[in-house]
mmCIF file as gemmi writes it, N, C-alpha and C atoms, coordinates in Angstrom:
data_model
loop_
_atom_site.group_PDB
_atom_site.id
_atom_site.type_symbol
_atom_site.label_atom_id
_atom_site.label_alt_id
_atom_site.label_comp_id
_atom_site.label_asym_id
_atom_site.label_entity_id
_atom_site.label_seq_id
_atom_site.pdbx_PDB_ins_code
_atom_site.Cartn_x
_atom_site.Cartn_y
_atom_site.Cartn_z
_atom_site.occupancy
_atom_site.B_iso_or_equiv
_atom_site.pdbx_formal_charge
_atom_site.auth_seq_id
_atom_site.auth_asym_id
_atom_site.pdbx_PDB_model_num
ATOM 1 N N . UNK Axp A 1 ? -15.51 -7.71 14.616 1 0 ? 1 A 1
ATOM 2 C CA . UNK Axp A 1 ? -15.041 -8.785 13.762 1 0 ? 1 A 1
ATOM 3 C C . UNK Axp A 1 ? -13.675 -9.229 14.282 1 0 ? 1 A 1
ATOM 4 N N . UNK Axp A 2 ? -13.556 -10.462 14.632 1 0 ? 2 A 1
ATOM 5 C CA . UNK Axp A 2 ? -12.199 -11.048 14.98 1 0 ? 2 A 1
ATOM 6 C C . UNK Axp A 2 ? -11.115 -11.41 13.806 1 0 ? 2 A 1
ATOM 7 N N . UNK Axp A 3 ? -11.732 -11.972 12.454 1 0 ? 3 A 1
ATOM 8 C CA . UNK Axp A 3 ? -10.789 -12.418 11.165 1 0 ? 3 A 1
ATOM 9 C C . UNK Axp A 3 ? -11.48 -11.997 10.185 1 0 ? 3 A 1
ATOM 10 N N . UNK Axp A 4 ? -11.035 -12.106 9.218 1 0 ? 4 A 1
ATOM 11 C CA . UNK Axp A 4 ? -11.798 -11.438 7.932 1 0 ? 4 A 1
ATOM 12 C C . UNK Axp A 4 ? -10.841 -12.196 6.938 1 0 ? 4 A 1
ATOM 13 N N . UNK Axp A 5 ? -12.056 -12.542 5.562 1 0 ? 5 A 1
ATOM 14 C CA . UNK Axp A 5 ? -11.481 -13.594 5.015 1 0 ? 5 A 1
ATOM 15 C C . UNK Axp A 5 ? -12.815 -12.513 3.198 1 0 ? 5 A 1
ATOM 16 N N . UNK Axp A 6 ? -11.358 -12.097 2.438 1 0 ? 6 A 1
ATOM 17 C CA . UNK Axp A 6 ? -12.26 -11.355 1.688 1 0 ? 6 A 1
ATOM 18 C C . UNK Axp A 6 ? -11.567 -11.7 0.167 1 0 ? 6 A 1
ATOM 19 N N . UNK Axp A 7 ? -11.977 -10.872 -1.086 1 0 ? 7 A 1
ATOM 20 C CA . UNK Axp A 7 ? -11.852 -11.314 -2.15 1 0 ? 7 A 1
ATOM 21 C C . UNK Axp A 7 ? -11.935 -9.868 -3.028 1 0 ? 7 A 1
ATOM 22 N N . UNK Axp A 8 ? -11.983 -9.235 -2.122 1 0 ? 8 A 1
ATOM 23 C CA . UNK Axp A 8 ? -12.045 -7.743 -2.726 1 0 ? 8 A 1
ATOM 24 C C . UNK Axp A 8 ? -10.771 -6.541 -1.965 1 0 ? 8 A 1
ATOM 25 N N . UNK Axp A 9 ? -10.507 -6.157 -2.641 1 0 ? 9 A 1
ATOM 26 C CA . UNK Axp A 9 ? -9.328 -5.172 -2.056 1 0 ? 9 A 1
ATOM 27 C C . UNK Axp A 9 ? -9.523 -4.089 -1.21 1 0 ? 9 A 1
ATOM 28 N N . UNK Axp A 10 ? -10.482 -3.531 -1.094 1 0 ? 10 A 1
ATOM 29 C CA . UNK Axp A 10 ? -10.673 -2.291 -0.112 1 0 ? 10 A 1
ATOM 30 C C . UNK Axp A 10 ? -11.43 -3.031 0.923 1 0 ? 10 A 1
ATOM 31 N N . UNK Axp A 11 ? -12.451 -4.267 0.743 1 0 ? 11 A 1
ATOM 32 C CA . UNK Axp A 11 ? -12.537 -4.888 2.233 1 0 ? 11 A 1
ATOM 33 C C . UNK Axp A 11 ? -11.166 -5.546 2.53 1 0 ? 11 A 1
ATOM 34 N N . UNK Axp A 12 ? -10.123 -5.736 2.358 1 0 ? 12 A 1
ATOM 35 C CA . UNK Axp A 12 ? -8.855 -5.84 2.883 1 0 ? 12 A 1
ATOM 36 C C . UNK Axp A 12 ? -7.915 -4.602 4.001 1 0 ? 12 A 1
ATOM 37 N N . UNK Axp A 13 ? -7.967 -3.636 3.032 1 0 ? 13 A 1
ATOM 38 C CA . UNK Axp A 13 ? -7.994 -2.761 3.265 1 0 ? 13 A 1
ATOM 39 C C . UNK Axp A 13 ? -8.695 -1.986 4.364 1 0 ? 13 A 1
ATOM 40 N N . UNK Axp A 14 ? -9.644 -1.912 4.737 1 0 ? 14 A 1
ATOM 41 C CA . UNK Axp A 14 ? -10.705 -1.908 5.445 1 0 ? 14 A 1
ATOM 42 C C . UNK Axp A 14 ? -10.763 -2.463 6.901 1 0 ? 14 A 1
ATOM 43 N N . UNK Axp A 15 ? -10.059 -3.796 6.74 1 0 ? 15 A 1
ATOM 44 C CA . UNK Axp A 15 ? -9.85 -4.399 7.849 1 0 ? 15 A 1
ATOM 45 C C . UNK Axp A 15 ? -8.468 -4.53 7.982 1 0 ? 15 A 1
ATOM 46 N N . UNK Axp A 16 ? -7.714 -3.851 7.462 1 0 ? 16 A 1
ATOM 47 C CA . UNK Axp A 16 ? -5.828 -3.608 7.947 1 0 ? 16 A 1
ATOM 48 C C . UNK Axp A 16 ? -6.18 -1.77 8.429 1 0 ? 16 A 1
ATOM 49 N N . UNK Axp A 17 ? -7.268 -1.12 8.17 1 0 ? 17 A 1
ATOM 50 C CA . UNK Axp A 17 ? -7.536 -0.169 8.73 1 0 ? 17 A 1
ATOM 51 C C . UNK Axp A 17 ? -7.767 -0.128 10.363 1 0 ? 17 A 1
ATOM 52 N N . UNK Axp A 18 ? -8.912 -1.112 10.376 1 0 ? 18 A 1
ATOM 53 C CA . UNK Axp A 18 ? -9.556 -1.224 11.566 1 0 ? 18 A 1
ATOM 54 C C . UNK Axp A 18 ? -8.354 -2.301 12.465 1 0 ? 18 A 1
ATOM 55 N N . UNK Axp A 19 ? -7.478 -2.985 11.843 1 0 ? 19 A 1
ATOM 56 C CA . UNK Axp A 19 ? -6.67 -3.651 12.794 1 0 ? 19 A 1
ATOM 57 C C . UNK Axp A 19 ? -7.019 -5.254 12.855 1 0 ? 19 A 1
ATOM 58 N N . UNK Axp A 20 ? -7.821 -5.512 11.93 1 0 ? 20 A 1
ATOM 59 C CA . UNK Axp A 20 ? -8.67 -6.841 12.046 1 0 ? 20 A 1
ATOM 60 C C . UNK Axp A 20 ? -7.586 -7.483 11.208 1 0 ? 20 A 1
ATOM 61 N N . UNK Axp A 21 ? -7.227 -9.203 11.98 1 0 ? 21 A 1
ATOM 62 C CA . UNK Axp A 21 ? -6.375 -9.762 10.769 1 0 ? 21 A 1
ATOM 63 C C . UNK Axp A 21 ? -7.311 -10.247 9.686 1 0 ? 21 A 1
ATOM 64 N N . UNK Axp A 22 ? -6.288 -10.771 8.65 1 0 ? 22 A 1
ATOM 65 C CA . UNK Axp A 22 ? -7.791 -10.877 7.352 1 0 ? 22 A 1
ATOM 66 C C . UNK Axp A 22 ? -6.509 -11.784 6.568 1 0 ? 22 A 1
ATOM 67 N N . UNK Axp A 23 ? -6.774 -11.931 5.688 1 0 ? 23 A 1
ATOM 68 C CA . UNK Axp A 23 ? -6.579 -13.186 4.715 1 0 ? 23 A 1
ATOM 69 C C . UNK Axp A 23 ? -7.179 -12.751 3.177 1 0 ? 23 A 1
ATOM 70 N N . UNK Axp A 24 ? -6.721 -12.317 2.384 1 0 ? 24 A 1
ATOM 71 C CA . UNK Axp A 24 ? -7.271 -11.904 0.812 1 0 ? 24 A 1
ATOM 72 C C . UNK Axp A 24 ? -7.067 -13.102 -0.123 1 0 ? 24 A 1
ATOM 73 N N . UNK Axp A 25 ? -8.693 -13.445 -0.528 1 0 ? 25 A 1
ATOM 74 C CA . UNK Axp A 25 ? -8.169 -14.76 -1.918 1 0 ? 25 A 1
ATOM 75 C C . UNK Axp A 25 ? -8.529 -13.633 -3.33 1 0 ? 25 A 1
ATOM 76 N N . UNK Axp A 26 ? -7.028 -14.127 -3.541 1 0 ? 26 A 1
ATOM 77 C CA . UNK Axp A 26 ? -6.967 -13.989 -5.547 1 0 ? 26 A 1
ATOM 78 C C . UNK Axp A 26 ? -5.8 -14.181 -5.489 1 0 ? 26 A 1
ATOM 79 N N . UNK Axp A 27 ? -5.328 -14.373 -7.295 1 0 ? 27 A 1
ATOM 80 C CA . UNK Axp A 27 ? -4.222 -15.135 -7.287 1 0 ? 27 A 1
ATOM 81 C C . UNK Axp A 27 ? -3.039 -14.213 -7.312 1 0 ? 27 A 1
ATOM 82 N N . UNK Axp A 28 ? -1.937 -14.871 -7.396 1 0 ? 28 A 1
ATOM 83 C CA . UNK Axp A 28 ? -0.544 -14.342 -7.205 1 0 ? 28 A 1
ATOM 84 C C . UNK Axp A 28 ? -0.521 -13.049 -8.095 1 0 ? 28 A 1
ATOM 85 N N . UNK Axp A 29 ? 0.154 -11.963 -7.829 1 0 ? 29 A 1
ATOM 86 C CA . UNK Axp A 29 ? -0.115 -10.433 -8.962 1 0 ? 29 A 1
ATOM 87 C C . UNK Axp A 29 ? -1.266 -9.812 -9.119 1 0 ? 29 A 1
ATOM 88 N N . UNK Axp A 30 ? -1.982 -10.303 -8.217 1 0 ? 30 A 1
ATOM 89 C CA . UNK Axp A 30 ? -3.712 -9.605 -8.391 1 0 ? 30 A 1
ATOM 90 C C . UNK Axp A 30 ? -3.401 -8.072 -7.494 1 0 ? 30 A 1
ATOM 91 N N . UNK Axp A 31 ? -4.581 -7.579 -7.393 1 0 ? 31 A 1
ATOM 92 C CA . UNK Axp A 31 ? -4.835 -6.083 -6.838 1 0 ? 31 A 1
ATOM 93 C C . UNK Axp A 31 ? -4.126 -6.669 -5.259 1 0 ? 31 A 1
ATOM 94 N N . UNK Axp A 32 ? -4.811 -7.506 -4.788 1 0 ? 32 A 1
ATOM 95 C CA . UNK Axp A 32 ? -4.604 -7.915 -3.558 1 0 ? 32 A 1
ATOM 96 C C . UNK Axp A 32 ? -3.86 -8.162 -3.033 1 0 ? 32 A 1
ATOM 97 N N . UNK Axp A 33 ? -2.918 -9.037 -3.898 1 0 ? 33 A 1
ATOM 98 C CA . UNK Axp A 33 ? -1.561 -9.501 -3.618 1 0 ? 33 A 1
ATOM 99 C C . UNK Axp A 33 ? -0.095 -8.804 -3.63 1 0 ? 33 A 1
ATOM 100 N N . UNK Axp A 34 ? -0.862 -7.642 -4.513 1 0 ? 34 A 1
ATOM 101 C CA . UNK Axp A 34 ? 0.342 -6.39 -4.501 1 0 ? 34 A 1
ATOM 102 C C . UNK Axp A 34 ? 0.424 -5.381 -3.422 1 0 ? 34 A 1
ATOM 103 N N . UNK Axp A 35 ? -1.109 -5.217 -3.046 1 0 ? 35 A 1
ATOM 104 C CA . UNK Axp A 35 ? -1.27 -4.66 -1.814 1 0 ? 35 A 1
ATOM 105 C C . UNK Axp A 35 ? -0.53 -5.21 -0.495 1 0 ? 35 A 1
ATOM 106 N N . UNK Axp A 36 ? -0.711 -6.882 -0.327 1 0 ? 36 A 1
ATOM 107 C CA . UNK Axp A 36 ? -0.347 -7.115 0.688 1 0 ? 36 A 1
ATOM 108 C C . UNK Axp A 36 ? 1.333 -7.455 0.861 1 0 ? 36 A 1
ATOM 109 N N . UNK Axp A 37 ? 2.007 -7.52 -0.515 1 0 ? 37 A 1
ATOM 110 C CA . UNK Axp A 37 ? 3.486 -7.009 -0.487 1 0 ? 37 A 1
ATOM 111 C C . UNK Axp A 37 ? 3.686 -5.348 0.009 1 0 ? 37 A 1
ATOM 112 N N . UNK Axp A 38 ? 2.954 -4.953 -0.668 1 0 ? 38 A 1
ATOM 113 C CA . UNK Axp A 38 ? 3.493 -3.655 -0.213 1 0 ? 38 A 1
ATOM 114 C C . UNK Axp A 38 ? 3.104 -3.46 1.537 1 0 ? 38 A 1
ATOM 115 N N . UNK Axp A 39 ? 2.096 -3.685 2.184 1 0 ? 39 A 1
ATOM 116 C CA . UNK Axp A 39 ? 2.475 -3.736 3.866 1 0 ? 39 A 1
ATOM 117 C C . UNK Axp A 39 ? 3.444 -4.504 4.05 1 0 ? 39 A 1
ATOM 118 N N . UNK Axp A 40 ? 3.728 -5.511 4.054 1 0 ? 40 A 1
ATOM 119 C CA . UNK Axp A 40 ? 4.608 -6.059 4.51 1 0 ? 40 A 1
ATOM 120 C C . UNK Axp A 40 ? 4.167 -6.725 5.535 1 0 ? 40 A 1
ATOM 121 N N . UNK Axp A 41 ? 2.748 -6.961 5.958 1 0 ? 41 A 1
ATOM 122 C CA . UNK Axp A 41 ? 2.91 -7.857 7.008 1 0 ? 41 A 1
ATOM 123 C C . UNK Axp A 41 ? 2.32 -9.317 6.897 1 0 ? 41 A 1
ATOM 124 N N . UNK Axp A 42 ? 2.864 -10.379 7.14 1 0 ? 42 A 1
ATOM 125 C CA . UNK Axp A 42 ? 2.632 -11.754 6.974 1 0 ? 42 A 1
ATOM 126 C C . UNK Axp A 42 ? 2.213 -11.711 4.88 1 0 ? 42 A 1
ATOM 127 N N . UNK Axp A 43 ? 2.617 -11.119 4.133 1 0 ? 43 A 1
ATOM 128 C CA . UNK Axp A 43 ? 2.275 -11.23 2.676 1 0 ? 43 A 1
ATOM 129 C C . UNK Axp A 43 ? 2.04 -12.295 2.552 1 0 ? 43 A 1
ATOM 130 N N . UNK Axp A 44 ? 2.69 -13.518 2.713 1 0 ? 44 A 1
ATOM 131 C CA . UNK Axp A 44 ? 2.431 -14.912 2.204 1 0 ? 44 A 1
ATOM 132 C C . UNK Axp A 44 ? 0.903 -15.252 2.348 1 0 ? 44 A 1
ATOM 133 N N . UNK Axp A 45 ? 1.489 -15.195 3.819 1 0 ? 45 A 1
ATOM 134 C CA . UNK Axp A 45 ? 0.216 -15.832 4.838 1 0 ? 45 A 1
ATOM 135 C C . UNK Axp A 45 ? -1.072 -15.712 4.808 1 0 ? 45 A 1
ATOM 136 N N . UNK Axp A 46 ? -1.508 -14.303 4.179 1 0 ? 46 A 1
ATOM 137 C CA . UNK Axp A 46 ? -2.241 -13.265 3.877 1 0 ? 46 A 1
ATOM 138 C C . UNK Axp A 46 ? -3.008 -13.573 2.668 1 0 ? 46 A 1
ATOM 139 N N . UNK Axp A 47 ? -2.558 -14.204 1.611 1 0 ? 47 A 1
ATOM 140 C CA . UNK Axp A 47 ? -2.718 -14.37 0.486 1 0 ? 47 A 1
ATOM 141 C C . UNK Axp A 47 ? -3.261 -15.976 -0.151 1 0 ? 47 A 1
ATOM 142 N N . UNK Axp A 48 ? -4.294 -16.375 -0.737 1 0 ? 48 A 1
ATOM 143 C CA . UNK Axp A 48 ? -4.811 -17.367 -0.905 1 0 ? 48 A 1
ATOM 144 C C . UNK Axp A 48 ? -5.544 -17.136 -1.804 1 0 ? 48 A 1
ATOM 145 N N . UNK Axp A 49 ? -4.96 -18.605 -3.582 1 0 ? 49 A 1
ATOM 146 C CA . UNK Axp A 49 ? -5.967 -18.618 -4.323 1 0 ? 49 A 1
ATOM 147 C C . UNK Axp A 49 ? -7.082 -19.04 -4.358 1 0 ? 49 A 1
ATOM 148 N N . UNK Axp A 50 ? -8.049 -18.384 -5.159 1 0 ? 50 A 1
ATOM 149 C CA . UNK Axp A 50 ? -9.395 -18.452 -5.158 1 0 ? 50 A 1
ATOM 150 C C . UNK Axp A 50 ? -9.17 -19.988 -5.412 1 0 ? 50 A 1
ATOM 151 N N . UNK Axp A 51 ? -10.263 -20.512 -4.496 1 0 ? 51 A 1
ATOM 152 C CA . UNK Axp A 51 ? -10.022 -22.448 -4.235 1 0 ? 51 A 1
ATOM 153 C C . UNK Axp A 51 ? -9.383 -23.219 -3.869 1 0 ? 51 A 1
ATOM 154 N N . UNK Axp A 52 ? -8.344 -21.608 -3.043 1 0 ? 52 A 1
ATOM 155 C CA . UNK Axp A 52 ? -7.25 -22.945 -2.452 1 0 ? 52 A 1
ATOM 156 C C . UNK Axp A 52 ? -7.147 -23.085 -0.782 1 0 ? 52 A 1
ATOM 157 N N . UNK Axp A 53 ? -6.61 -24.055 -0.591 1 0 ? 53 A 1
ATOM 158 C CA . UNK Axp A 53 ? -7.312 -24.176 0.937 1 0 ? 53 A 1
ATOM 159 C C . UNK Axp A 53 ? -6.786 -23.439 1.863 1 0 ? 53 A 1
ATOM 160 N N . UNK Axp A 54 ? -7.504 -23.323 2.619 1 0 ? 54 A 1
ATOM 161 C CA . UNK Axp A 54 ? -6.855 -22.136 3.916 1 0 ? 54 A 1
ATOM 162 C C . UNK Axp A 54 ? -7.101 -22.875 5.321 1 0 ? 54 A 1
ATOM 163 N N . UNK Axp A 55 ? -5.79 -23.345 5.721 1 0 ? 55 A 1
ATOM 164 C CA . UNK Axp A 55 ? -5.678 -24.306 6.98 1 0 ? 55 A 1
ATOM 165 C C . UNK Axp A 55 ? -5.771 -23.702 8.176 1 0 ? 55 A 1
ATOM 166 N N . UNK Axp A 56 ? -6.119 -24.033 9.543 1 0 ? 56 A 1
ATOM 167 C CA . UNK Axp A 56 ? -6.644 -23.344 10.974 1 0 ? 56 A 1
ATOM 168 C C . UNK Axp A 56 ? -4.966 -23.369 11.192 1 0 ? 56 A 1
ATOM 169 N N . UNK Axp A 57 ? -4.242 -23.94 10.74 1 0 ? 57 A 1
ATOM 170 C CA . UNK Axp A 57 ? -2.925 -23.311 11.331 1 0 ? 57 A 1
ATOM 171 C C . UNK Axp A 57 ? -2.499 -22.066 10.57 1 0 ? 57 A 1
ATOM 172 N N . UNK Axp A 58 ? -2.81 -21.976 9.312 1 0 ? 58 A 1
ATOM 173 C CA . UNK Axp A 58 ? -2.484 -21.118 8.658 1 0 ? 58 A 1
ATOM 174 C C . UNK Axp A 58 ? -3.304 -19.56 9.943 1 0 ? 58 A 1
ATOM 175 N N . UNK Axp A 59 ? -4.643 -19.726 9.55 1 0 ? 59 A 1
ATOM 176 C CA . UNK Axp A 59 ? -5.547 -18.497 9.877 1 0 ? 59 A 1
ATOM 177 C C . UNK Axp A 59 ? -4.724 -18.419 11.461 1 0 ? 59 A 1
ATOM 178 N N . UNK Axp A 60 ? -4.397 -19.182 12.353 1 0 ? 60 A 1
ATOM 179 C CA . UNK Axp A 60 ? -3.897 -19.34 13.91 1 0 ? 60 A 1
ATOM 180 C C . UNK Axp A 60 ? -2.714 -18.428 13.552 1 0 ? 60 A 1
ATOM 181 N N . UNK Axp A 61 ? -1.997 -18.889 12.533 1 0 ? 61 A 1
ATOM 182 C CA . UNK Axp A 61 ? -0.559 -17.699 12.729 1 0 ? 61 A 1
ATOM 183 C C . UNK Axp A 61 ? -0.691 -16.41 12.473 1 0 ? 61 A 1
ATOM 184 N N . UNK Axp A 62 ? -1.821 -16.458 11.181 1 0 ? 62 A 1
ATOM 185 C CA . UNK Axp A 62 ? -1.835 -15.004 11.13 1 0 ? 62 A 1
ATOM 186 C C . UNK Axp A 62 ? -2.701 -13.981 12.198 1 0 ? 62 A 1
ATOM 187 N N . UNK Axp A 63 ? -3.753 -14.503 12.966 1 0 ? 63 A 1
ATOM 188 C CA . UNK Axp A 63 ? -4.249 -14.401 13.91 1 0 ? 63 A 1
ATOM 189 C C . UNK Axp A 63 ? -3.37 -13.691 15.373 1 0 ? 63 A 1
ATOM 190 N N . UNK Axp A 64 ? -2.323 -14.868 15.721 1 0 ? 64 A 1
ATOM 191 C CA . UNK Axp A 64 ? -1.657 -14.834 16.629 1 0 ? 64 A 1
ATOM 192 C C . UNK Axp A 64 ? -0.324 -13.609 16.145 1 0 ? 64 A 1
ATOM 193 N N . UNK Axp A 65 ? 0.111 -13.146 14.65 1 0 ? 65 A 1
ATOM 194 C CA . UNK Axp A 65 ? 1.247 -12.584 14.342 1 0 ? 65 A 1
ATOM 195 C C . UNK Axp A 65 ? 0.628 -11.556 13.722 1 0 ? 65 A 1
ATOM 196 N N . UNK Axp A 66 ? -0.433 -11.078 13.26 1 0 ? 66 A 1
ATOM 197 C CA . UNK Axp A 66 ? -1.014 -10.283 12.74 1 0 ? 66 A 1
ATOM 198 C C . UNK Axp A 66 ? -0.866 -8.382 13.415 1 0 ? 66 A 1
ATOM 199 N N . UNK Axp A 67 ? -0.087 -7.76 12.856 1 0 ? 67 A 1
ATOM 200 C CA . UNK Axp A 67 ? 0.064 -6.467 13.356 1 0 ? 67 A 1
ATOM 201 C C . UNK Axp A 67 ? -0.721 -5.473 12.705 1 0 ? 67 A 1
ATOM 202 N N . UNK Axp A 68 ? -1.069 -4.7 13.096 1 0 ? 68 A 1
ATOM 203 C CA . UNK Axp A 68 ? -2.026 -3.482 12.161 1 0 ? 68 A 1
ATOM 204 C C . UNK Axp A 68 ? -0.593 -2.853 11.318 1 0 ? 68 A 1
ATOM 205 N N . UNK Axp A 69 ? -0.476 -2.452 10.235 1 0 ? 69 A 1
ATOM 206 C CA . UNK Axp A 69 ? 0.204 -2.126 9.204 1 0 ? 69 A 1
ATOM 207 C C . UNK Axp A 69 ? 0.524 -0.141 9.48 1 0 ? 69 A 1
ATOM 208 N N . UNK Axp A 70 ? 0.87 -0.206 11.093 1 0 ? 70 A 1
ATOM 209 C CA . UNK Axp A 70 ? 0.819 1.356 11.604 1 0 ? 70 A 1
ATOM 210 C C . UNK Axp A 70 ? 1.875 2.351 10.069 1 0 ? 70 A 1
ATOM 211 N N . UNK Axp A 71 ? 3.017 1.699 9.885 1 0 ? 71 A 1
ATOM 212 C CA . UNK Axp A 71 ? 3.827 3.057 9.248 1 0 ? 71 A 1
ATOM 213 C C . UNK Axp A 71 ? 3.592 2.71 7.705 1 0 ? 71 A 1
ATOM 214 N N . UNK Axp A 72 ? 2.942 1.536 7.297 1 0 ? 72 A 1
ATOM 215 C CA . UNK Axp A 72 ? 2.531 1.796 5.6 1 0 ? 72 A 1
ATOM 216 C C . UNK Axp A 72 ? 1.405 2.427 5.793 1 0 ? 72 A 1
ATOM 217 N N . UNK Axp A 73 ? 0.411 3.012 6.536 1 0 ? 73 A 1
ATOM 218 C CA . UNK Axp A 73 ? -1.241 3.329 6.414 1 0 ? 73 A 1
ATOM 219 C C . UNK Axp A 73 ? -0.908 4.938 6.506 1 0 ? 73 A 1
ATOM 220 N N . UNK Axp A 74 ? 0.392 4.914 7.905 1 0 ? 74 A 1
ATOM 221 C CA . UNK Axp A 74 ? 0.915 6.367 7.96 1 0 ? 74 A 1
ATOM 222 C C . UNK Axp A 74 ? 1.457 7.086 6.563 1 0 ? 74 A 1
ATOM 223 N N . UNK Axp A 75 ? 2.414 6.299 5.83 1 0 ? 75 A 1
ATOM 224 C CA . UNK Axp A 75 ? 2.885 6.919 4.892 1 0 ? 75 A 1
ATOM 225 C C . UNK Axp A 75 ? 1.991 6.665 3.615 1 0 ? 75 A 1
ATOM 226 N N . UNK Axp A 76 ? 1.034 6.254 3.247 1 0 ? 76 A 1
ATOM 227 C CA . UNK Axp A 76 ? -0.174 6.495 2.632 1 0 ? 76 A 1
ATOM 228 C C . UNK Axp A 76 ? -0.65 7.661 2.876 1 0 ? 76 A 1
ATOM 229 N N . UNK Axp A 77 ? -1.435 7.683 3.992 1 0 ? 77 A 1
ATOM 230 C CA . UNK Axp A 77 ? -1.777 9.005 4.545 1 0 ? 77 A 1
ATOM 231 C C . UNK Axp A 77 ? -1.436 9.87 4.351 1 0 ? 77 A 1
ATOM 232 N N . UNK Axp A 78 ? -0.014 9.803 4.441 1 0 ? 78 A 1
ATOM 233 C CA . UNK Axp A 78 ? 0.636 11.447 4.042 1 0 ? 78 A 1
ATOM 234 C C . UNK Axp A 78 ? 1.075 11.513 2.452 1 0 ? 78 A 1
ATOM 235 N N . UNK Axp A 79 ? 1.335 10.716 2.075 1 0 ? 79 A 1
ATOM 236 C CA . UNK Axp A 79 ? 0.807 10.581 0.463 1 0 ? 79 A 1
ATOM 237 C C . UNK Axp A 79 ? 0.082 11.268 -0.251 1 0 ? 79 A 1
ATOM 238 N N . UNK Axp A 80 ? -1.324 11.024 0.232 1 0 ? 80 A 1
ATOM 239 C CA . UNK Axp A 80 ? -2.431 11.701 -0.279 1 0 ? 80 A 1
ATOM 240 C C . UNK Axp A 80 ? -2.406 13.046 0.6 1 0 ? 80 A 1
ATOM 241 N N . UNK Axp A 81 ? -2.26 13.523 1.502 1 0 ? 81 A 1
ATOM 242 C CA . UNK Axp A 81 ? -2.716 14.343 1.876 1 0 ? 81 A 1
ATOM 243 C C . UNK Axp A 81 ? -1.651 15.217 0.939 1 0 ? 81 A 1
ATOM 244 N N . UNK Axp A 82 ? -0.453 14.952 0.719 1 0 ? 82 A 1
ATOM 245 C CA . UNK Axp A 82 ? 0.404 15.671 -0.003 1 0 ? 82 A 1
ATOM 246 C C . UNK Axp A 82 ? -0.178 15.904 -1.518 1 0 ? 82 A 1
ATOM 247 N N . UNK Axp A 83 ? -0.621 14.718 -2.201 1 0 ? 83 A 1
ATOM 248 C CA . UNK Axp A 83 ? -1.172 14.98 -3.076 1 0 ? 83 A 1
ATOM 249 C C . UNK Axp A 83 ? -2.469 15.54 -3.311 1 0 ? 83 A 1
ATOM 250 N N . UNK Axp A 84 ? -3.059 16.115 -2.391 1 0 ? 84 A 1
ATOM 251 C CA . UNK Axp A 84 ? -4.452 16.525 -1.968 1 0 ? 84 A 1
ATOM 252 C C . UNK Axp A 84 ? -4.22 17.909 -1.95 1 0 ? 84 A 1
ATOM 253 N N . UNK Axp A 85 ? -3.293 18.626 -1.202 1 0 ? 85 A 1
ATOM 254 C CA . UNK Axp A 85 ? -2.706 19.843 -1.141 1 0 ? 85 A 1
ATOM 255 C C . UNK Axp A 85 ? -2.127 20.524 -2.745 1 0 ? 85 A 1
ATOM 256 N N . UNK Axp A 86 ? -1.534 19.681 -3.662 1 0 ? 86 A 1
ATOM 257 C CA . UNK Axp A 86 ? -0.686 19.958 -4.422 1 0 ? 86 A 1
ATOM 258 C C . UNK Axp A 86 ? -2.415 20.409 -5.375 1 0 ? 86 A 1
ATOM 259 N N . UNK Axp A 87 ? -3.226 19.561 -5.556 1 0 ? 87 A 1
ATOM 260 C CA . UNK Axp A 87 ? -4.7 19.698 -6.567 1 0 ? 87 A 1
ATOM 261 C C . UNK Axp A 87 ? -5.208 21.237 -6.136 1 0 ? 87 A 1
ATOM 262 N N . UNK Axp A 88 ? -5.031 21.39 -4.716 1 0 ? 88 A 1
ATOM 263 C CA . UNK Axp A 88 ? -5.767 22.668 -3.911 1 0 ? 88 A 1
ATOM 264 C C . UNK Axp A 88 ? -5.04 23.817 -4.243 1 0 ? 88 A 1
ATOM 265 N N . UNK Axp A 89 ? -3.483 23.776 -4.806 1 0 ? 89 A 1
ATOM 266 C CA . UNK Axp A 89 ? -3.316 25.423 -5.303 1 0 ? 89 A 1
ATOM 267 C C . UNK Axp A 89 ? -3.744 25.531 -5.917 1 0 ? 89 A 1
């Protein structure tokens, strides 16, 4: 998959896993939109309400500027694994 254009949060997710740029529609404060503040990468850009238009320059920047989200996925990761350990004593 080259772009990904979704409406659900773990296929977002999913494809900031795999490195794929992507684009999440729902509106401002949704699951999605909090997610993609918290990476930090292109948030704006990233983000589109349900029906609202999404321009080839828009998808081109995020395309062309789009980074895989390496040290928020890392410190997730160790997140849970911390909290994964703490359930196991």
């Amino acid at each position: 998959m080259d772009f990904h254009l979704g409406n659900r949060l773990h296929s977002i997710i999913i494809a900031d896993i795999l490195g794929v740029p992507n684009i999440g529609i729902q509106k401002f404060g949704s699951k999605i939109d909090n997610y993609l503040q918290k990476t930090g990468v292109l948030p704006q850009e990233r983000r589109v309400d349900v029906l609202g238009e999404i321009g080839l320059d828009r998808m081109e920047k995020i395309f062309t500027q789009y980074q895989r989200p390496e040290a928020f996925i890392r410190n997730e990761s160790e997140q849970v694994k911390k909290c994964l350990e703490i359930i196991g004593q």
